[in-house]
C-alpha positions in Angstrom: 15.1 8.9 10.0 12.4 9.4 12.9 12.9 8.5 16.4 11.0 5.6 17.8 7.6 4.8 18.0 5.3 6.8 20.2 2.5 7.9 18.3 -0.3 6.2 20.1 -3.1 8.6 18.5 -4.6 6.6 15.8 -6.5 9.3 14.1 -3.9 9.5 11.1 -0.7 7.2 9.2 2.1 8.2 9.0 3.4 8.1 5.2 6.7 8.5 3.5 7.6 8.6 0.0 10.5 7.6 -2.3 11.3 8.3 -5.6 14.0 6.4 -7.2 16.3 3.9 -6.6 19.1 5.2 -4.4 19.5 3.8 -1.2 20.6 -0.3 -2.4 24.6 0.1 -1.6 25.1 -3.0 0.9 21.6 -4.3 0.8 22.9 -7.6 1.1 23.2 -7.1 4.6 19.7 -5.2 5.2 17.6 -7.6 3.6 17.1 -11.3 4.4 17.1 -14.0 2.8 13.9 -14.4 1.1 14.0 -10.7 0.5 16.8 -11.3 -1.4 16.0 -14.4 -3.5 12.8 -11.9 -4.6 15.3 -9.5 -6.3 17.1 -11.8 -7.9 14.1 -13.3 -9.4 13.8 -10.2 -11.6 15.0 -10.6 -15.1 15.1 -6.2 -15.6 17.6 -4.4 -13.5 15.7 -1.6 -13.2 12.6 -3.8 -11.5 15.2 -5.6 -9.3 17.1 -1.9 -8.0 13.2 -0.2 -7.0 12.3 -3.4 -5.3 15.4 -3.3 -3.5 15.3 0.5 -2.5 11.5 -0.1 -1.7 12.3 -2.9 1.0 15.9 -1.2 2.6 13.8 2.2 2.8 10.8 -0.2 4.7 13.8 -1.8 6.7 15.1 1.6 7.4 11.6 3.3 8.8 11.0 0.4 10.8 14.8 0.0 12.5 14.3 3.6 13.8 11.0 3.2 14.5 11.8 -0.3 16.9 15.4 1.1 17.9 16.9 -1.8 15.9 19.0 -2.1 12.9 17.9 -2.6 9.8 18.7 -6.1 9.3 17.7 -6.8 12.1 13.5 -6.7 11.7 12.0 -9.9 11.8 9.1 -10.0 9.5 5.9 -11.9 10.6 2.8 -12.5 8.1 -0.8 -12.1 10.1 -3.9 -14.6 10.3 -5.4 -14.1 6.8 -9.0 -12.8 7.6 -10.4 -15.4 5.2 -9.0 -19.0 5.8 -6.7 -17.7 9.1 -4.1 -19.4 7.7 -0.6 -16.8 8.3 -0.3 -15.4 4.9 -2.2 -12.6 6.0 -0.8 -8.9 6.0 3.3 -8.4 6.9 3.9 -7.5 10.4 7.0 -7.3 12.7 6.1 -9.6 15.8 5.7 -7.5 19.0 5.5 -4.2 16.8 3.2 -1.7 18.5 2.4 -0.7 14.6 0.8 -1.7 11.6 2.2 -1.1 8.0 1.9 -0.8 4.5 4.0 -0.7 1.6 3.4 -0.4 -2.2 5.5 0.5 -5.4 5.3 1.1 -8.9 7.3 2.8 -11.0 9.9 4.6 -9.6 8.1 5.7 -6.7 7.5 3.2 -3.3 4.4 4.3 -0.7 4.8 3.6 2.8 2.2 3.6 5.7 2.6 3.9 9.5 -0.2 3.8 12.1 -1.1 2.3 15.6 -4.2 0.5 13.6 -4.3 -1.3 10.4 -3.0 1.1 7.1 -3.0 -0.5 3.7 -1.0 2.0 0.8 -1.4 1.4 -2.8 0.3 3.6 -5.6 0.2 2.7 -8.9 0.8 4.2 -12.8 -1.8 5.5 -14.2 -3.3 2.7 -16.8 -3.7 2.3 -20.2 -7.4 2.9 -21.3 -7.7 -0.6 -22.5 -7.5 -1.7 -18.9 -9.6 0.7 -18.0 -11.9 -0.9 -20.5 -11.6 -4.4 -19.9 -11.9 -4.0 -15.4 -14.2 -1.1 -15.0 -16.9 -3.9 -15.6 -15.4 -5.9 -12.2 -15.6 -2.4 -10.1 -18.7 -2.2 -7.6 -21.7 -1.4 -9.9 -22.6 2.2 -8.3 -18.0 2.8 -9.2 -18.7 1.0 -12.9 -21.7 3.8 -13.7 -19.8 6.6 -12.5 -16.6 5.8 -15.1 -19.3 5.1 -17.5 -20.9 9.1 -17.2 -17.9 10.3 -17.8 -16.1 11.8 -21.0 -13.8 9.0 -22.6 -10.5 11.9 -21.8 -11.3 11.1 -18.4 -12.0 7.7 -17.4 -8.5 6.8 -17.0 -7.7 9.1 -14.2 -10.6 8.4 -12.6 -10.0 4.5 -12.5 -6.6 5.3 -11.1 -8.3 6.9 -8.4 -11.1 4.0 -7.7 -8.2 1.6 -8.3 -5.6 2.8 -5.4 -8.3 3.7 -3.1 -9.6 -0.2 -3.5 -6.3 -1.6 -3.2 -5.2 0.9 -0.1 -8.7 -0.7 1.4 -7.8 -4.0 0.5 -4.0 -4.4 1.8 -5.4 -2.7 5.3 -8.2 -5.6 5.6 -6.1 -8.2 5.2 -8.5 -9.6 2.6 -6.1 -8.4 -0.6 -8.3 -9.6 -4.2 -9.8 -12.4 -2.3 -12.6 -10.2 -1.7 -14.0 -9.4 -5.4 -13.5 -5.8 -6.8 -17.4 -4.9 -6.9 -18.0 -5.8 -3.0 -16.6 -2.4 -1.6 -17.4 0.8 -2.9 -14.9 3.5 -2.8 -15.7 5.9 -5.5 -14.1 7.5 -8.7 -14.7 11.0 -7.9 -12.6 13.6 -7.0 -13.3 12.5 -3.0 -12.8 9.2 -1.6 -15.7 6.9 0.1 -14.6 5.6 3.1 -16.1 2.2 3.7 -17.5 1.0 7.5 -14.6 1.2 10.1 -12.4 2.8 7.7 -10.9 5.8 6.2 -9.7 6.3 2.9 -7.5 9.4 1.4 -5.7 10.2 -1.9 -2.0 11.3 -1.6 -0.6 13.4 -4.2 2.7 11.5 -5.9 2.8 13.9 -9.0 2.1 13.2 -12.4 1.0 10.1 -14.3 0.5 7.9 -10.5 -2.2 8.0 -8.0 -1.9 6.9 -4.8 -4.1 6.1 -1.5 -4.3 5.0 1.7 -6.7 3.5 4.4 -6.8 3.6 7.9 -8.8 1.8 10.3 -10.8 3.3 12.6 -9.1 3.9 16.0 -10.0 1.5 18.4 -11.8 3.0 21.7 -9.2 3.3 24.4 -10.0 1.1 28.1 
């Protein structure tokens, strides 16, 4: 576990990642009481025990982070940035941090940075998703999956898709803002939209994964 928080740089998130589902002995008193009505809520065990590990793990980073125990973070939701109503990003009230968590699989992402981070990880898609979204993407993302051999489309939506949904979580905005507004690329290299920037993390085969960071704001 790290020590706590004194980072105060900016220029890069810190990210963990967990593979698996150990960690969940005693969660009952870790998480709290919505947290917990969300895992029961899954009908497949397997869903329920990475949710579970995800959120301790979260709880974990940010009780060593604060100097508080896990079950002790108090979890806050931000103004959202299109209605400012508080259903906006997760925060911990008085937290001199931003975060981001995302999971799929059997893997869970997490983000750390003194400015906003979103984190997205996902497995890789079928290609008839690939075929029925691509045409959602921004147009310039759209004509690059189209150039490309059928064998690799997939792996390059992955890519477009994490990278969006990294953006996304760190705005605020989450699909609120339609999937052909921001253009992030397909390619082997991210684009990094204004104020941001946005970088694939290798999680191994058959996920991608991404994050964004916002740019550091100039110190007074």
């Amino acid at each position: 576990m790290p020590g706590p928080w004194t980072r105060g740089g900016g220029d890069a998130p810190e990210v963990w990642l967990l593979r698996g589902a150990d960690g969940t002995a005693g969660h009952e008193h870790v998480l709290d009481a919505g947290e917990r009505a969300r895992a029961d809520a899954f009908v497949r065990a397997g869903h329920r025990e990475r949710y579970v590990a995800a959120h301790v793990a979260l709880r974990r980073l940010l009780g060593a982070y604060l100097g508080l125990a896990p079950g002790e973070v108090e979890f806050v939701r931000e103004p959202c940035p299109c209605c400012g109503a508080p259903h906006g990003r997760p925060a911990v009230a008085g937290a001199p941090f931003h975060f981001s968590l995302s999971h799929a699989g059997d893997l869970a992402l997490l983000a750390f940075a003194d400015v906003p981070v979103g984190a997205d990880v996902e497995q890789e898609p079928r290609p008839s998703v690939v075929a029925d979204v691509a045409g959602s993407l921004h147009p310039r993302e759209a004509a690059e999956l189209a150039a490309l051999p059928e064998a690799e489309r997939v792996r390059a939506f992955a890519r477009c898709w994490t990278r969006k949904e990294a953006y996304l979580k760190g705005t605020g905005t989450g699909l609120a803002e339609a999937l052909s507004v921001t253009y992030v690329g397909c390619g082997e290299h991210p684009a990094s939209p204004d104020g941001w920037s946005v970088r694939d993390v290798a999680v191994g085969e058959g996920y991608t994964a991404a994050v964004a960071l916002a740019a550091a704001r100039p110190h007074r």
